[in-house]
C-alpha positions as CSV (number, residue, x, y, z in Angstrom):
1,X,151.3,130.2,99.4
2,X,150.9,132.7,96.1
3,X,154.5,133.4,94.8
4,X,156.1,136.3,96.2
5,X,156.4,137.8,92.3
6,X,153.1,137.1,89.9
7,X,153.8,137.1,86.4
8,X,149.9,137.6,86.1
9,X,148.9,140.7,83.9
10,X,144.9,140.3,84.0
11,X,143.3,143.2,85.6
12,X,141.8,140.4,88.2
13,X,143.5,137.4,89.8
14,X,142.7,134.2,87.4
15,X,139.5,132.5,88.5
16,X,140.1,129.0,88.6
17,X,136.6,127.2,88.3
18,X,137.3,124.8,90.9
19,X,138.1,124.4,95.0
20,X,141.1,121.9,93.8
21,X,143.6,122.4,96.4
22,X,146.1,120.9,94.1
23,X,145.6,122.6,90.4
24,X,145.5,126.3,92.5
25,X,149.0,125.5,94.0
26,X,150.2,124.6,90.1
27,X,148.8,128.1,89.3
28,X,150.3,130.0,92.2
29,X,153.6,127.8,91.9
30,X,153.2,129.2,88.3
31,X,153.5,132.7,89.8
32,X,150.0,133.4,89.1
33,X,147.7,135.2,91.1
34,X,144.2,133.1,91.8
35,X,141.0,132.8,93.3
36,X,138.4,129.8,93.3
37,X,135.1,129.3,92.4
38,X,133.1,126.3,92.6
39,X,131.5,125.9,90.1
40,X,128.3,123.6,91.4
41,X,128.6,121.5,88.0
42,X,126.5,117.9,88.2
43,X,129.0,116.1,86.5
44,X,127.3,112.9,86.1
45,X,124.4,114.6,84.4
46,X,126.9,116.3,82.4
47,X,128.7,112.7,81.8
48,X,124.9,111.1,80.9
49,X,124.0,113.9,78.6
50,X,127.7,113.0,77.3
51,X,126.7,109.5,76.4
52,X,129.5,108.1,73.6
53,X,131.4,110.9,74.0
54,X,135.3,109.4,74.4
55,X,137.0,109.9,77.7
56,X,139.4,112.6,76.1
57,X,136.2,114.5,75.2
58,X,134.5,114.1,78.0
59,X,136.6,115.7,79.9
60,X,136.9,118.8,77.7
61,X,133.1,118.7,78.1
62,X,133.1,118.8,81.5
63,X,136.0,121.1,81.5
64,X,134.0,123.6,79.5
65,X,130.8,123.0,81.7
66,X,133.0,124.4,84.9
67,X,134.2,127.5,82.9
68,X,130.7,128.4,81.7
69,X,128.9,128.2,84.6
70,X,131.4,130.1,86.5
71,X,132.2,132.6,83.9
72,X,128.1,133.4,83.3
73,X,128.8,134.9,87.1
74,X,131.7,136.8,86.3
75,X,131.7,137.5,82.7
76,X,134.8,140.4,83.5
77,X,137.3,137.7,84.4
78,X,139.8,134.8,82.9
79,X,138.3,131.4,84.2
80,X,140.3,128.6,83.9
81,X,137.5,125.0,83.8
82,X,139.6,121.7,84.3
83,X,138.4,118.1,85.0
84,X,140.3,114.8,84.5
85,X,139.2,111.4,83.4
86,X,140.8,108.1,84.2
87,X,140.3,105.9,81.0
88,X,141.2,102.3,81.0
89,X,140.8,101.1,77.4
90,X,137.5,103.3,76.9
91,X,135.9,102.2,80.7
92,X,135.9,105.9,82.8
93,X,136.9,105.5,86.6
94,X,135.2,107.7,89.1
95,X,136.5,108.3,93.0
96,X,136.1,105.3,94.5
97,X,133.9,105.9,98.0
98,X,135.9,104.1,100.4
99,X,138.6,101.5,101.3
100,X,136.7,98.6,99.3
101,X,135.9,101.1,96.1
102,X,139.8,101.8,96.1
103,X,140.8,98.4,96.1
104,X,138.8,97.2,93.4
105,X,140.1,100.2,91.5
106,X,143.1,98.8,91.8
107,X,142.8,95.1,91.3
108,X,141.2,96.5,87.9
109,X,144.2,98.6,87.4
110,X,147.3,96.5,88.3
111,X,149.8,95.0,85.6
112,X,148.1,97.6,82.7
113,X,148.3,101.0,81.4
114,X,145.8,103.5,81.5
115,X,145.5,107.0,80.7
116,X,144.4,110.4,82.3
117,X,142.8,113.1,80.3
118,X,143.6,116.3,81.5
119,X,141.4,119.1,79.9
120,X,141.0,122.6,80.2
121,X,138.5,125.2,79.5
122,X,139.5,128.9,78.7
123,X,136.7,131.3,78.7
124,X,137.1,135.1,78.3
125,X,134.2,137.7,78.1
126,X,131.6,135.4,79.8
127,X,131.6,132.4,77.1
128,X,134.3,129.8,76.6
129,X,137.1,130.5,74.1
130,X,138.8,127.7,73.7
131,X,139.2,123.8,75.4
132,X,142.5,121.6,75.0
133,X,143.3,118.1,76.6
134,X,146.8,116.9,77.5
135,X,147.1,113.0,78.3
136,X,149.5,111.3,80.3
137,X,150.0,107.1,80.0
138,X,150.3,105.5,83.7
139,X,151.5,101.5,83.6
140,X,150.8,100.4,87.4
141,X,152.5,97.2,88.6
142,X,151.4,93.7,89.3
143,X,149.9,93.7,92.7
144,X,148.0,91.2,94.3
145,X,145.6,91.1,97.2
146,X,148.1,91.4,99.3
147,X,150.2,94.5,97.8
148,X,147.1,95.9,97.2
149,X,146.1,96.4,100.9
150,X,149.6,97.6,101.8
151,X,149.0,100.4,99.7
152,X,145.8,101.3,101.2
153,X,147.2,101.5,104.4
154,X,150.1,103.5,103.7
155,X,147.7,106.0,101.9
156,X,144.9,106.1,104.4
157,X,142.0,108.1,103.4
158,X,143.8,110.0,100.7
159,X,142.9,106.7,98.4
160,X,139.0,108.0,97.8
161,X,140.4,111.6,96.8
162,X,141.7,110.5,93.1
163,X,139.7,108.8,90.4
164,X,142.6,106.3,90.3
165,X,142.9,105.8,94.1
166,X,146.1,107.1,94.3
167,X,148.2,110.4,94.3
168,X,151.5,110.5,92.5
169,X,153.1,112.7,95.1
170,X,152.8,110.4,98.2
171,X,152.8,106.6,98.4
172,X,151.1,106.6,95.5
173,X,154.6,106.7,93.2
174,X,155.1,102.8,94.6
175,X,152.5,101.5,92.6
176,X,153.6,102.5,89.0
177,X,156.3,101.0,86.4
178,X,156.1,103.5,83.8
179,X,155.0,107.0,83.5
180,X,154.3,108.8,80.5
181,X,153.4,112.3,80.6
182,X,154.1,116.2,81.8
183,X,153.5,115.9,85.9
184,X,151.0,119.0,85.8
185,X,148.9,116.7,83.3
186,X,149.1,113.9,85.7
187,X,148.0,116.2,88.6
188,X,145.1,117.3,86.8
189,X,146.2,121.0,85.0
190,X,148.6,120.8,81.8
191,X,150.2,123.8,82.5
192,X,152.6,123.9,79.4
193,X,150.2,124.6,77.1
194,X,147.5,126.5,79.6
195,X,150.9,128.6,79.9
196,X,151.2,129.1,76.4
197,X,147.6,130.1,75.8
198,X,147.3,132.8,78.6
199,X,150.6,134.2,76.9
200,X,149.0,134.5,73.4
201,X,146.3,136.2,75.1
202,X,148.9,139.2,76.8
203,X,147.9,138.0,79.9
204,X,151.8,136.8,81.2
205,X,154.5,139.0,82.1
206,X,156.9,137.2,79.2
């Protein structure tokens, strides 16, 4: 629901390039008033023509890719790009597709630490002005085969929705040791320092 008092100043709601139910509730939660765009982005092509890019920049790239495309359709309005990338030791996760993708997610990620790149794209006037990452540190517990499958059934299908097979704000929270990081980042949408950027711009109410 959009808060009842917007702190937003732009002459149009902030279009967030992106149908993420999650990062529009951080905006609205934010008291900011939004409205989505998909922005139809291939991001594999965009992660091929990426090729040795490091995870933390290829998700500003991909970040950026949302913005522009979306912003070339409405040059008068703030668009907001954002994409996370899960990053174990250099080796980028993707969704997994189903039950069996998530699991060997898991096994993979179980007993280490990996990280999630949180970028965002800022563009203004129909081009991008500016991209900034935020990374949070995630240590998952030791789970075997057996742990591993009572997770997936207490999660159900929500395990193909997250690169990492699991989301911080259900069952997912039972699978981690250690957490390292701003919870917006880990959600996908540092808003600290998106915050701070849209208030340099005059575009906040304080």
């Amino acid at each position: 629901m959009p808060h009842p008092s917007s702190l937003w100043r732009g002459s149009a709601p902030l279009l967030l390039a992106s149908t993420s139910p999650t990062r529009r509730a951080l905006l609205e939660s934010a008291a900011l008033t939004v409205e989505t765009h998909a922005p139809g982005v291939d991001e594999r092509a965009v992660e091929a023509q990426a090729a040795g890019l490091s995870p933390a920049d290829l998700a500003e790239r991909l970040a950026a890719a949302k913005a522009a495309t979306v912003a070339d359709q409405a040059p008068d309005r703030v668009v907001i790009g954002a994409d996370q990338v899960l990053d174990l030791d250099g080796t980028v996760f993707h969704k997994p597709a189903d039950r069996a993708g998530a699991a060997t997610h898991l096994a993979r990620l179980q007993g280490r630490t990996h990280a999630l790149h949180s970028a965002v794209a800022l563009a203004v006037d129909g081009a991008v002005a500016e991209v900034f990452v935020a990374t949070a540190r995630l240590t998952m517990r030791p789970l075997d085969a057996t742990g591993i499958d009572a997770y997936l059934d207490a999660a159900g299908s929500a395990v193909t929705g997250s690169v990492g097979a699991y989301q911080l704000e259900g069952v997912g929270i039972h699978l981690f040791d250690r957490i390292e990081g701003d919870h917006s980042t880990i959600l996908g949408l540092p808003l600290p320092p998106l915050l701070a950027r849209l208030r340099e711009r005059g575009l906040l109410a304080f």
